[in-house]
N, C-alpha and C positions, 0 to 999 in steps of 0.2 A: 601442539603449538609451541612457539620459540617460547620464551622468556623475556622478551624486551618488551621495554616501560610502555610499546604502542597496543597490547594485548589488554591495558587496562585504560580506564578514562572514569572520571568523577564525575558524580552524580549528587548535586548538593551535599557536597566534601565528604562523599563516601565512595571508597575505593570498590569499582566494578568493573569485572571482568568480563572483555568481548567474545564472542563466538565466530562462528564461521555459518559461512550458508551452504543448504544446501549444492547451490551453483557451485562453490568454491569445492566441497566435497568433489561433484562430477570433474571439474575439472583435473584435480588432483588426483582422483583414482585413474584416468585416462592418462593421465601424464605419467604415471608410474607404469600402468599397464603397458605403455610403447615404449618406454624405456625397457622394463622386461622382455618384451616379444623382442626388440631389436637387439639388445647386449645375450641375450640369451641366459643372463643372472638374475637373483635375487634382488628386489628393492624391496629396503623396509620401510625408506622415509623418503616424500618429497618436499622438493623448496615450490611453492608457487606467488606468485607476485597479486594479489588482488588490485581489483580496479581501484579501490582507497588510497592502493601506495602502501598498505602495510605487509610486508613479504611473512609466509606464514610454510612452516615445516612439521610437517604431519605426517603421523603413523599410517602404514597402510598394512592392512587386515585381508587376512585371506586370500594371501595372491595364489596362483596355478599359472602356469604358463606350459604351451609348447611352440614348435616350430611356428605352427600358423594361428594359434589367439592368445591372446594374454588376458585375465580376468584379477581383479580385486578390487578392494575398497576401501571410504575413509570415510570414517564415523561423523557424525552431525553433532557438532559444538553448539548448544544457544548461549555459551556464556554463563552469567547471571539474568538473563531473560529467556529460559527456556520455553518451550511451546511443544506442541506435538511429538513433532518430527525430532526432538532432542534425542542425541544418543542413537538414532538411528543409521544403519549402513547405507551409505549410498556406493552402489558400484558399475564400475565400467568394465566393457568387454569390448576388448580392440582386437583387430584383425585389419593386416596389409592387402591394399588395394592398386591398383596401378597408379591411379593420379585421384587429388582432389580430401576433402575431407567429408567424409557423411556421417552426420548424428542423428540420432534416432533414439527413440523409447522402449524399452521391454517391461520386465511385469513391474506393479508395481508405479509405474510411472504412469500418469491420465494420458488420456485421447480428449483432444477437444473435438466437441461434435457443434458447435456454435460459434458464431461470426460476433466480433467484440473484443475479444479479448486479445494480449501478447502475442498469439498465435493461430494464422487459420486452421479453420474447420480439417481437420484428418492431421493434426502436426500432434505430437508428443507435445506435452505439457512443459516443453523445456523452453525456458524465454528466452529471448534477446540479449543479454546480459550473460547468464551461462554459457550459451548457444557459443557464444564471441569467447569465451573466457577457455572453454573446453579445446576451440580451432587452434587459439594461440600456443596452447599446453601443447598439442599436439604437430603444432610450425616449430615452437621452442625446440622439442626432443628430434625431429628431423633434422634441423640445423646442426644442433650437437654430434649428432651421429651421422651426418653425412647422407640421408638417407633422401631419393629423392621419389620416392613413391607417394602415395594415398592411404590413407586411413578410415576406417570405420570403427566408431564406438557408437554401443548401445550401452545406452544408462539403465539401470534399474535398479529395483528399491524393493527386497522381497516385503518387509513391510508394509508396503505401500498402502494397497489397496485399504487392511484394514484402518491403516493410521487415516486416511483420506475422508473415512466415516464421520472422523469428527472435525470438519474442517469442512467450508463452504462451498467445493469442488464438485461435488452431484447437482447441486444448485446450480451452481454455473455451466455446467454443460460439458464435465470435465469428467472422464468416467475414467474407470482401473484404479485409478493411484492418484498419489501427490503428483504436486508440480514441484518441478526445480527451477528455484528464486532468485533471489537478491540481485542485487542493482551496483551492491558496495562489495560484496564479497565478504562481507563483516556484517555480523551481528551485533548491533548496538545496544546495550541493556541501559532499558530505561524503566526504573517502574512507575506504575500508575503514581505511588504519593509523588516521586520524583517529579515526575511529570505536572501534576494539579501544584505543587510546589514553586516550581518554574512559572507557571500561568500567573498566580497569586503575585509572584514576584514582581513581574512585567509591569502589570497593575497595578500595584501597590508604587511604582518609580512613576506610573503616569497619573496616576493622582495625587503625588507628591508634587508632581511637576505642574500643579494646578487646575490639570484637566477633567471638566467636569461629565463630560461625554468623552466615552471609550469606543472607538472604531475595533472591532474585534473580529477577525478573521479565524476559521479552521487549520487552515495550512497556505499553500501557495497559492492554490488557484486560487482562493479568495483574496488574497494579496493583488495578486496580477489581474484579478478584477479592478478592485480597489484601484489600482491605479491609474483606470479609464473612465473614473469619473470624476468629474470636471471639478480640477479644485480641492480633490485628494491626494494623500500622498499614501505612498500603502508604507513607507516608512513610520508612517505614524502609529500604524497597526499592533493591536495585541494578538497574537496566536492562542486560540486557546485547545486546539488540536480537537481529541474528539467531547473534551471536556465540558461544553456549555452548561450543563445540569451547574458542574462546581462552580464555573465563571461565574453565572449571573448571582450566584450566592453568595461569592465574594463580594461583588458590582453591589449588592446589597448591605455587606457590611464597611463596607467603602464609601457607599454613597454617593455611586457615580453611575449615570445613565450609560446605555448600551446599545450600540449600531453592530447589529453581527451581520455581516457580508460572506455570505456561501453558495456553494455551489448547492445543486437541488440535492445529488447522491449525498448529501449529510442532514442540509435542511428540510430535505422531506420525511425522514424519522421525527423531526419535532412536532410537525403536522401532526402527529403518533402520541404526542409527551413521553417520546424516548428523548432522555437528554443526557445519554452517553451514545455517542454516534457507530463510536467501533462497533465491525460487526461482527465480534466475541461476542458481544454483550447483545446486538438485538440486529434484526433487519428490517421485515416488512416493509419495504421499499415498494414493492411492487403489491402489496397488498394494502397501502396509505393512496398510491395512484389509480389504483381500479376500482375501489370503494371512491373516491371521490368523483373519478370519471363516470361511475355507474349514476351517483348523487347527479351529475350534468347532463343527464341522458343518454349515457352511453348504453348501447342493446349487449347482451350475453356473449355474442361474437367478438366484440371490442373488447371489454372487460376480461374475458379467460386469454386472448391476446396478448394484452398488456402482463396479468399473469406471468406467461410464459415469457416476458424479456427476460436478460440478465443486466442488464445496463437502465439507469433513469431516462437519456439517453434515445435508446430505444423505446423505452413507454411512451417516450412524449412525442416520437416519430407517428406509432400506433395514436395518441389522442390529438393528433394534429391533423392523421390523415381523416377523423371523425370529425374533422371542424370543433371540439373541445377542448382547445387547448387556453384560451382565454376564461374561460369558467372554470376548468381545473385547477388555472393558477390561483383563481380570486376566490377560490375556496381555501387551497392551500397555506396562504397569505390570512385568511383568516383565523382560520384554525394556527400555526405558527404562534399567530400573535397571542391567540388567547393561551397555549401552551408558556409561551413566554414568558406573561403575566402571568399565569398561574403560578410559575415558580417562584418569581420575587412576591406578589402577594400584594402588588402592586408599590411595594415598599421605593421603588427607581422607576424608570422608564426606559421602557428596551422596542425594539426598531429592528425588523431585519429587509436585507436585501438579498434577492435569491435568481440565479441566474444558473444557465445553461450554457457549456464551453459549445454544446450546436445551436443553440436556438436564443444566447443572449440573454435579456433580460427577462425575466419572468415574472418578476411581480415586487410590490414594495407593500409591509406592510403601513400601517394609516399613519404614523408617526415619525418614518424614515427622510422623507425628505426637508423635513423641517429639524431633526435631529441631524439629518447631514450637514446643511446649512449652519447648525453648531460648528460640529466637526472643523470647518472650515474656517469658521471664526477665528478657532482655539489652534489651527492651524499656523493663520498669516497672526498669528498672538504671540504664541510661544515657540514654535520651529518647530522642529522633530526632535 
């Protein structure tokens, strides 16, 4: 990676260092491999521009070329937030084609075998975001060089398959290998204290600001919930990511009540009293909605269904089509609450609201609409 000051970013005034993503790897080994196959020389290094805006110049490993493939790779950076796939090769093998560009997976890289996710059923594990990042790599070095034919690169990852073991991909319905990520093309290092640090923060400024009820969302979609009901503002919103467990135990030593507004894929781990939502840390997602559907009457055929989703999503299609999806929620919503409370100890008053980006509204627990009604006071009171 270059040396410029955009390689690092602060993290509660500590200097940390970004990585690269996988994506960014595939594209970059691609980009060197057509530059090789077409000048017929040696590349040791490419410039690639990520989707961030921050341009990044990286070693490549392992080239071979001849007249008709070029093959190499560029190592997986996480930065100061490594994970798995850190230090790992990702490589591309290009070969000239008449017209067009085709990407593809070889070992190493997953098969998705399931509807849901980034990519249909029978597509390489490669997303949206690389998919684009890899085409352009490979428009960039045509233009440079005059060339007006087609290309084919296959990604792969000898690693892969075992690194994929520990990573939620057999889960999902993703078999062989890792997927190739990112969104940003950058690896943002952010660690957990950093993170619960930030959260504390937020809250600690809006109970300064006199607010005795905290509107607390996960991330965006709860935000962009939050902002479709009536007389909220989601600028008002705390984030507290996947952190609730730490939230509400700050919200305790703060002394301020709590409206968490989420989506179900986080607030049905609560259902659970999992109160770190990442799913490093825990899932059962699908095992919190088929125990509770079973509790509503759901028969054996339902339940190992629901099982089998990868998506919340999906489950609630499965206990919808059972006519269960009202009694699901008003279990969920119960269970939530009392997880809730469990945590503070009754010490505050805490409230969620829990929705579906398919199915809307899902359920409120017993104290949310009257703490919203706060919310709203403390709104047209003090601004944002």
């Amino acid at each position: 990676m270059t040396g410029c000051s955009e390689l690092y970013t602060y993290v509660n005034n500590k200097r940390m260092r970004r990585g690269h993503t996988t994506g960014t790897c595939a594209a970059a080994a691609s980009k060197a491999a057509a530059l090789a196959l077409l000048s017929q020389e040696p590349v040791t290094s490419v410039t690639i521009r990520t989707p961030k805006g921050i341009t990044l110049d990286l070693p490549v490993e392992d080239l071979t070329f001849d007249g008709g493939c070029a093959r190499c790779a560029v190592r997986k950076d996480g930065g100061d937030d490594i994970d798995a796939t850190h230090g790992t090769l990702v490589y591309s093998e290009v070969r000239l084609t008449d017209a067009g560009i085709e990407i593809d997976g070889g070992t190493g890289v997953g098969r998705v075998t399931r509807k849901g996710l980034d990519q249909p059923p029978g597509n390489a594990a490669i997303n949206r975001v690389p998919r684009s990042m890899i085409r352009e790599a490979l428009e960039d070095v045509a233009s440079a060089l005059s060339y007006g034919g087609g290309f084919s690169a296959i990604i792969s990852v000898p690693e892969g398959e075992a690194i994929a073991a520990k990573t939620f991909n057999p889960r999902l319905g993703i078999v062989g290998g890792i997927s190739i990520l990112g969104t940003s093309g950058i690896v943002e290092p952010m660690s957990e204290t950093a993170l619960i640090d930030t959260v504390k923060t937020e809250m600690n400024m809006r109970a300064a600001a006199g607010n005795r009820v905290l509107l607390v969302v996960p991330g965006n979609y709860g935000k962009d919930f939050s902002d479709n009901i009536p007389g909220i503002d989601a600028e008002f919103a705390v984030k507290c990511s996947n952190f609730v467990g730490e939230m509400l135990d700050h919200a305790c030593v703060l002394g301020t009540d709590v409206v968490l507004v989420s989506n179900l894929g986080k607030a049905v781990k609560l259902a659970a009293g999992i109160m770190n939502t990442h799913s490093r840390n825990a899932d059962a997602r699908m095992e919190v909605l088929a125990s509770n559907a079973a509790i509503a009457g759901a028969d054996m055929p339902t339940v190992l269904r629901i099982l089998d989703c990868i998506s919340t999503d999906d489950a609630l299609e499965v206990i919808d089509s059972a006519g269960l999806l009202p009694k699901v929620s008003e279990l969920l919503m119960g269970k939530i609450e009392f997880h809730m409370n469990h945590r503070t100890g009754g010490a505050v008053r805490t409230s969620a609201v829990v929705f579906s980006s398919v199915y809307g509204l899902l359920g409120k627990t017993s104290l949310a609409d009257a703490m919203l009604d706060e919310v709203r006071d403390e709104i047209r009171r003090n601004g944002v």
